[in-house]
VEXLUM-399512 format. One line per field, with one value per residue (C-alpha): residue number from 1; residue in three letters; x, y, z. Coordinates in Angstrom, 1 decimal, always signed. Last residue first. Layout:
BEGIN
seq = [NUM/...]
type = [ala/...]
X = [X/...]
Y = [Y/...]
Z = [Z/...]
***
This chain:
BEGIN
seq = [331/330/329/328/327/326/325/324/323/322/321/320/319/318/317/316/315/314/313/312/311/310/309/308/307/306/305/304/303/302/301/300/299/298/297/296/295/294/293/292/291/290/289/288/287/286/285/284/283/282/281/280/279/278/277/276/275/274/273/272/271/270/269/268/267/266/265/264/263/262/261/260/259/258/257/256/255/254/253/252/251/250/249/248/247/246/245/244/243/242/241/240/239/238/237/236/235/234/233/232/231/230/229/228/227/226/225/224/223/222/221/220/219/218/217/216/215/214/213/212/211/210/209/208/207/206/205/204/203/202/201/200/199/198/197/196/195/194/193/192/191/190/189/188/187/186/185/184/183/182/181/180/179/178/177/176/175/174/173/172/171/170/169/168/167/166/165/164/163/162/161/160/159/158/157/156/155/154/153/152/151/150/149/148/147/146/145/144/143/142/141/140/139/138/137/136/135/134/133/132/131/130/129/128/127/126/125/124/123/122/121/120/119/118/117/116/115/114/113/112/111/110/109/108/107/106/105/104/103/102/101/100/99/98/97/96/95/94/93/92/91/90/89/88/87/86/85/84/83/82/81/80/79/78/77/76/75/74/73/72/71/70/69/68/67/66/65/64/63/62/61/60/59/58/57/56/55/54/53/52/51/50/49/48/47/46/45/44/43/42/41/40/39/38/37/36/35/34/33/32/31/30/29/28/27/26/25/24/23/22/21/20/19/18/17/16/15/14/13/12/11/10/9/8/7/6/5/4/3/2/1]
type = [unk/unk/unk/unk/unk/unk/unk/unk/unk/unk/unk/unk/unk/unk/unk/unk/unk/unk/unk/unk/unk/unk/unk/unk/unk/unk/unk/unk/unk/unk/unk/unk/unk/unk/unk/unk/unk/unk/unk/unk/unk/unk/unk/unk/unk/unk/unk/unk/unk/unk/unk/unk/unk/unk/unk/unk/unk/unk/unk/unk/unk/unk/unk/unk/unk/unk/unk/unk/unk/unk/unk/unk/unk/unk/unk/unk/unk/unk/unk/unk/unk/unk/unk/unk/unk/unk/unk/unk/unk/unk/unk/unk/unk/unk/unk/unk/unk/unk/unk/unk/unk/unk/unk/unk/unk/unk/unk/unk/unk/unk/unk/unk/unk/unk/unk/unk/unk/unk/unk/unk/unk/unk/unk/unk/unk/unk/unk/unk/unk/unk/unk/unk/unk/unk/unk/unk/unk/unk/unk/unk/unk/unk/unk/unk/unk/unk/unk/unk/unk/unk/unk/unk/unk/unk/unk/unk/unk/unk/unk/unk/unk/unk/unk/unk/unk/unk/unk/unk/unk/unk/unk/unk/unk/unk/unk/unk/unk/unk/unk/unk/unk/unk/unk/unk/unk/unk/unk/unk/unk/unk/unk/unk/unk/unk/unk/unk/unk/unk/unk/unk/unk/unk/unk/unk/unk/unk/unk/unk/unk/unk/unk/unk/unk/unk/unk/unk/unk/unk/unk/unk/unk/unk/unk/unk/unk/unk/unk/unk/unk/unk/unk/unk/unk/unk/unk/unk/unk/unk/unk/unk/unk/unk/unk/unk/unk/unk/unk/unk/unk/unk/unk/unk/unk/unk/unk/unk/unk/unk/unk/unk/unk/unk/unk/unk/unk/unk/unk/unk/unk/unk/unk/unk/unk/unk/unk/unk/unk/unk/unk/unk/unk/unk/unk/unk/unk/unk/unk/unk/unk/unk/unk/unk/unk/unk/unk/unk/unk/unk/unk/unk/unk/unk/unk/unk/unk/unk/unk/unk/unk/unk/unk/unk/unk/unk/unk/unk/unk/unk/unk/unk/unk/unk/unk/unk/unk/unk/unk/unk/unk/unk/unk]
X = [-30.7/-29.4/-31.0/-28.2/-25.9/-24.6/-25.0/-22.6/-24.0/-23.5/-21.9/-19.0/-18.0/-20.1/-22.0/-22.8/-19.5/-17.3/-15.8/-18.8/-20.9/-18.4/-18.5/-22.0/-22.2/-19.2/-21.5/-21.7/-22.2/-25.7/-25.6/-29.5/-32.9/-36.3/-39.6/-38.5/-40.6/-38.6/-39.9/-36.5/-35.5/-36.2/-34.2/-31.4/-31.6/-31.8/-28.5/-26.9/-27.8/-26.7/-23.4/-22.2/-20.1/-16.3/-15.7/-18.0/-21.3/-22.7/-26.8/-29.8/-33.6/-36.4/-40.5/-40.7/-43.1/-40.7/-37.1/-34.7/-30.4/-28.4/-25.9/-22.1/-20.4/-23.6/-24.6/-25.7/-27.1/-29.0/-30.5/-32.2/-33.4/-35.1/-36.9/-38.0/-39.0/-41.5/-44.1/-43.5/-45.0/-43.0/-39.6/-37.3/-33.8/-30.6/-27.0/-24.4/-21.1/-18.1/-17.6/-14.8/-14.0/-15.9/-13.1/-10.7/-13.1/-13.1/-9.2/-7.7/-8.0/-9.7/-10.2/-8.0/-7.7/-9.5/-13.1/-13.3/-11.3/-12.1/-9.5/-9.8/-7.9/-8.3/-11.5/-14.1/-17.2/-16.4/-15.7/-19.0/-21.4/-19.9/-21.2/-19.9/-16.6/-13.1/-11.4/-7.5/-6.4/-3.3/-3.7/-2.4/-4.3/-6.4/-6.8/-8.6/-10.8/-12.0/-12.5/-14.6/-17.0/-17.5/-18.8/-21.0/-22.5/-23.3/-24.8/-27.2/-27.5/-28.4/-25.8/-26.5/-22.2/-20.8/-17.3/-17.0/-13.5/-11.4/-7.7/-6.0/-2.6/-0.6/-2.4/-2.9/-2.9/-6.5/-7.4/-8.7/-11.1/-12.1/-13.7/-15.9/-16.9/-18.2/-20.0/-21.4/-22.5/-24.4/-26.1/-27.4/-25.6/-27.5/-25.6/-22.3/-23.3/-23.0/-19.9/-18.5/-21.9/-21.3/-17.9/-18.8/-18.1/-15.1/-12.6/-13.6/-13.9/-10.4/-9.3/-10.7/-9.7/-6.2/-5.9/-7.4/-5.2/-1.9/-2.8/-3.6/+0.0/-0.3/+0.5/-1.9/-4.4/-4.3/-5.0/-7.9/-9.2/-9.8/-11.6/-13.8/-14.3/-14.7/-18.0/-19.3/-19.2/-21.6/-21.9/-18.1/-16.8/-15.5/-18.5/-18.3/-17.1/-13.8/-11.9/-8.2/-5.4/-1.9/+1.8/+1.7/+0.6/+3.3/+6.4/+5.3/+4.3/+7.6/+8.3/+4.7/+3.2/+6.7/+7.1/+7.4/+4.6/+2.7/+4.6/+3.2/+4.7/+3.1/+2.6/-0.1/-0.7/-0.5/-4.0/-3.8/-1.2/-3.1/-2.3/-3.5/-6.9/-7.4/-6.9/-8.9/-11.7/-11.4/-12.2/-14.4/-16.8/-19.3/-18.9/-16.2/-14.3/-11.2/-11.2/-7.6/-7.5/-4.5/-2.2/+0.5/+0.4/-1.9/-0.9/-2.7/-2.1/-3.6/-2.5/-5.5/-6.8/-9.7/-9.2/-11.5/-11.7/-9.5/-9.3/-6.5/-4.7/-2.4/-0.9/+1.1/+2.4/+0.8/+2.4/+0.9/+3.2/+3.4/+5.3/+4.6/+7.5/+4.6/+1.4/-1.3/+1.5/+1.4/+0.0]
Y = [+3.2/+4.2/+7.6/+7.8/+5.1/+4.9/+1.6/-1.5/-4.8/-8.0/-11.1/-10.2/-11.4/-8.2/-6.7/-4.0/-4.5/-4.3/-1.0/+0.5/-0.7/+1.3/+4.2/+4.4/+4.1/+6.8/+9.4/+11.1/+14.7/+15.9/+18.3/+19.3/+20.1/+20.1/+20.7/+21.2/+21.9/+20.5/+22.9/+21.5/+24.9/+24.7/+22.3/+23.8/+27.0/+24.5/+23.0/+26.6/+27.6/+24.5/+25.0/+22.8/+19.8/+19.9/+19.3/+16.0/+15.1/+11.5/+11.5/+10.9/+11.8/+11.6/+11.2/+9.5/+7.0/+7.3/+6.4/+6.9/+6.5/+8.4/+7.3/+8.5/+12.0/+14.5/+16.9/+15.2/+12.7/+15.1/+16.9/+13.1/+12.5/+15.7/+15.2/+11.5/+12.5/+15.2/+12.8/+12.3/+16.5/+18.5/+16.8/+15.8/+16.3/+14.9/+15.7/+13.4/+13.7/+11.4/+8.0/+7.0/+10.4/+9.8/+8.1/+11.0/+13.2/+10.3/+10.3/+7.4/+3.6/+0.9/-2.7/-3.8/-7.4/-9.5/-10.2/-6.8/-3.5/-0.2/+2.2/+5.6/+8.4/+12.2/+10.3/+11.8/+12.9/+10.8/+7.6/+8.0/+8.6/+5.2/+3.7/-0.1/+1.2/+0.8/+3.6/+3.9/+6.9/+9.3/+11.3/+14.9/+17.3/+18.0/+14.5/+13.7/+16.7/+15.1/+11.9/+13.3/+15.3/+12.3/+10.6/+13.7/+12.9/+9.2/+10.0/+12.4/+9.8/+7.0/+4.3/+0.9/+0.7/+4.1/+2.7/+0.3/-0.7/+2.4/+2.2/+4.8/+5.8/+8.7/+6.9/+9.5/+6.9/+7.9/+7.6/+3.9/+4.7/+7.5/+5.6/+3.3/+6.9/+8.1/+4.4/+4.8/+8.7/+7.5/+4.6/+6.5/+6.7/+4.7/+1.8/+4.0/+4.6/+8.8/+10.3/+11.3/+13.0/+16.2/+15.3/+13.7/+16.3/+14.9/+17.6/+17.2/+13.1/+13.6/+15.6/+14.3/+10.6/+11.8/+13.2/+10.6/+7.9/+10.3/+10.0/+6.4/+6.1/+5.3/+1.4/+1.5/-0.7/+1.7/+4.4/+2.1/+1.7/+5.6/+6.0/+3.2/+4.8/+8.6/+6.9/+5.4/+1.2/-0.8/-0.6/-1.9/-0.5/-2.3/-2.0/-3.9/-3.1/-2.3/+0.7/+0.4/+2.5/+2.5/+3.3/+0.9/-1.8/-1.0/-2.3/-5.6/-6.0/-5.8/-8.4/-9.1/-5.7/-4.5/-1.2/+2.5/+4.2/+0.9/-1.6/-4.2/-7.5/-9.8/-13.3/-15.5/-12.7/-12.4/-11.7/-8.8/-7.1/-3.8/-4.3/-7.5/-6.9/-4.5/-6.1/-9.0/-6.2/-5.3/-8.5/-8.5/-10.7/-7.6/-5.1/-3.4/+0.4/+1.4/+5.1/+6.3/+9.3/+11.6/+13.1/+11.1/+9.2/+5.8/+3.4/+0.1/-3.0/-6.0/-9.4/-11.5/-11.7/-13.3/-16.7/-18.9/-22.7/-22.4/-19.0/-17.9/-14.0/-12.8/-9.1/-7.9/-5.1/-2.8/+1.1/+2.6/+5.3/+6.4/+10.4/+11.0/+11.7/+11.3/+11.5/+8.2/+5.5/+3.4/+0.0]
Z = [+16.2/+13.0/+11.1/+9.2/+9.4/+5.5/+6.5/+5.1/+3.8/+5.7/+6.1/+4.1/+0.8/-0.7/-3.3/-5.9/-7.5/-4.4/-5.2/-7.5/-3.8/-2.0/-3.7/-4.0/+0.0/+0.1/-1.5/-4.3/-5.2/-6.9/-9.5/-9.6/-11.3/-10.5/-11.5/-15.2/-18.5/-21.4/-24.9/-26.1/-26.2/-22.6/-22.0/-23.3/-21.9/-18.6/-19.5/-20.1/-16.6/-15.1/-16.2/-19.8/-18.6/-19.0/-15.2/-15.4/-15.4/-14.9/-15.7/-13.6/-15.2/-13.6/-14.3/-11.0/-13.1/-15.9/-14.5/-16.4/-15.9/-18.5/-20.5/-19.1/-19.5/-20.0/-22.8/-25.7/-23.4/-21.2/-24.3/-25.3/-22.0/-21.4/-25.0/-24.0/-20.5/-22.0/-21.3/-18.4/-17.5/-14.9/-15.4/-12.8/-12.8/-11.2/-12.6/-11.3/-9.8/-10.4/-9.3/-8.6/-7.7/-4.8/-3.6/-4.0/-2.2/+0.9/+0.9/-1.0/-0.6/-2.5/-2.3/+1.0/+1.7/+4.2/+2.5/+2.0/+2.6/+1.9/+3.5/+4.1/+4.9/+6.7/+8.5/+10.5/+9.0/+5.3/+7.4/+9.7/+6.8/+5.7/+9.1/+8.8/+11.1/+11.8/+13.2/+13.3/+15.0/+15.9/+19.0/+18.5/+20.9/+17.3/+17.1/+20.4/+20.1/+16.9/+18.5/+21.3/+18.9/+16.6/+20.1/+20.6/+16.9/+17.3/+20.7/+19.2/+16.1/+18.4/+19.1/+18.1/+16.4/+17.4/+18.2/+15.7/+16.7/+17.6/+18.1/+19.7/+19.2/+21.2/+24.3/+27.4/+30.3/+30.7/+27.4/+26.6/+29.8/+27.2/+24.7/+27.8/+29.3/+25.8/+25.0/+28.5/+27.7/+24.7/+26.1/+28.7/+32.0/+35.4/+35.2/+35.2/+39.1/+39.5/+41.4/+37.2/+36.2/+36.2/+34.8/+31.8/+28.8/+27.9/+29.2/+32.6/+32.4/+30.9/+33.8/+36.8/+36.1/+35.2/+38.7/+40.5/+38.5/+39.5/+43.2/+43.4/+41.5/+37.8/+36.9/+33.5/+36.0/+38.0/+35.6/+34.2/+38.2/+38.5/+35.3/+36.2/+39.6/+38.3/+36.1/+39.4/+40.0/+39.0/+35.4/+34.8/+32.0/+29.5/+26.8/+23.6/+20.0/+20.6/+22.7/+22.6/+23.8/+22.6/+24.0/+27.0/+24.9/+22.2/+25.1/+25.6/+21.8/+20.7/+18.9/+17.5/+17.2/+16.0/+17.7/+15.8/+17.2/+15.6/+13.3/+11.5/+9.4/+6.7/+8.4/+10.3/+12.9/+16.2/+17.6/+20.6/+19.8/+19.3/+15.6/+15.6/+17.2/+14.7/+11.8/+13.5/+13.5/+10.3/+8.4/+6.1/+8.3/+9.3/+6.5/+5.6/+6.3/+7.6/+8.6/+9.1/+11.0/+11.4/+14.2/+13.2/+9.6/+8.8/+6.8/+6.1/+4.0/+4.2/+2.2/+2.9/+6.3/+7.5/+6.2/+7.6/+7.4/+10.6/+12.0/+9.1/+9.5/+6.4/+7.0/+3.7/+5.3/+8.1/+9.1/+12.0/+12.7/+9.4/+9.7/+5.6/+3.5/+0.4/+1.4/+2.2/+2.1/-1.1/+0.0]
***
């Protein structure tokens, strides 16, 4: 994999990674890159394999072969010394729902070998900066789903990672609690943390990520930065005529016009073609039109998303288990 800018700082760097559960092979050949202070977003469906990417990087799964470095450690090596230089938050809550928000925090920097003193001090100030500190003396069985999947991200952060790993962090979240988690990992990078974040939510890799990675069924499909990706496929000029019967007419000046066929349908009386830098403005289309005696109820350049990206990617479908979620809306 071509690192994402050239004399880029990598410090997660992954070559060639091969990973086999029996039957299984989860890994095949990945390569990721991801500089400092940036975020990769990794994006598959269930099965594709990111979280055992994950899981190896955080030395947690060695792998089969290929090599990986993190903050500049060989996960396998010198995994010893990576874990105290990387946080991890996964898919599942680590928190424990009986004991206060300020206790979990508290425990983490004891478990991270910080004195009583330096764990109560940490706990205060990341549960200040994260928004959770009028609630830090409540039990975490009484926090909302959002603000546990907040205090669970930043238990990875009270030993102040310089890489965190994120493993579907918003997965059954609510939008609201979607969008404060998007909050925390901006603030994170800003300060400097570098991140990995896997996720299904393709709305979630175009909020957050300087990179992404499209990977399925173990190896890595696409990569670029989420403009370059849309690239792919270009933009596309909507429009919807007033009477269908007209459809014909609109059709035919689209075509002349536009940089692909175009896409009808009649009952919605519309009409979807692929423009391009080169394509006449609007204005000039709609002179066009209405030479054409066209009468239009709407018209448009509409930009693509990630979720049409990665259905061109995979072909319109998957090896994985299930389709990705442009997450808006999820529950």
């Amino acid at each position: 994999m071509e690192p994402p800018a050239d004399g880029a700082d990598l410090v997660v760097y992954a070559e060639n990674l091969h990973k086999r559960f029996g039957k299984t092979e989860a890994l095949r050949g990945l390569d990721l890159a991801v500089p400092r202070g940036t975020v990769l977003g990794v994006l598959g469906p269930n099965g594709s394999g990111k979280t055992t990417a994950v899981r190896i990087l955080a030395t947690l799964t060695r792998p089969d072969s290929g090599t990986a470095r993190v903050a500049g450690f060989d996960v396998v090596r010198q995994a010893d010394e990576l874990r105290h230089r990387i946080g991890l938050t996964g898919q599942h809550s680590s928190v424990d729902l009986k004991l206060t928000g300020r206790e979990n925090m508290v425990m983490f920097g004891r478990l991270y070998h910080l004195s009583k003193s330096a764990a109560e001090k940490r706990a205060a100030e990341v549960l200040e900066r994260f928004g959770l500190a009028h609630a830090a003396d409540r039990l975490v069985d009484t926090y909302s789903g959002g603000m546990r999947r907040r205090l669970d991200l930043i238990a990875s952060l009270v030993f102040a990672p310089s890489v965190l790993f994120l493993d579907e962090p918003t997965t059954g979240l609510d939008p609201r609690s979607r969008s404060e988690i998007w909050d925390t990992v901006r603030d994170l990078v800003r300060a400097g943390t570098t991140v990995l974040l896997t996720t299904q939510y393709l709305d979630e890799a175009d909020q957050l990520a300087d990179h992404v990675v499209v990977i399925d069924a173990g190896k890595a499909i696409a990569s670029g930065t989420p403009d370059r990706l849309k690239e792919i496929i270009g933009s596309r000029l909507d429009l919807v005529v007033r009477d269908a019967a007209s459809l014909a007419a609109a059709t035919g000046v689209l075509t002349v016009i536009g940089a692909g066929a175009p896409e009808t349908d009649e009952p919605k009386r519309t009409v979807s073609i692929p423009v391009n830098d080169t394509s006449p403005s609007l204005t000039e289309i709609l002179r066009r039109l209405d030479q054409e005696g066209v009468a239009v109820e709407n018209i448009g350049i509409r930009r693509p998303t990630l979720d049409e990206v990665f259905l061109k990617v995979t072909g319109g479908a998957s090896a994985g288990s299930e389709q990705m979620t442009s997450g808006k809306g999820a529950a």
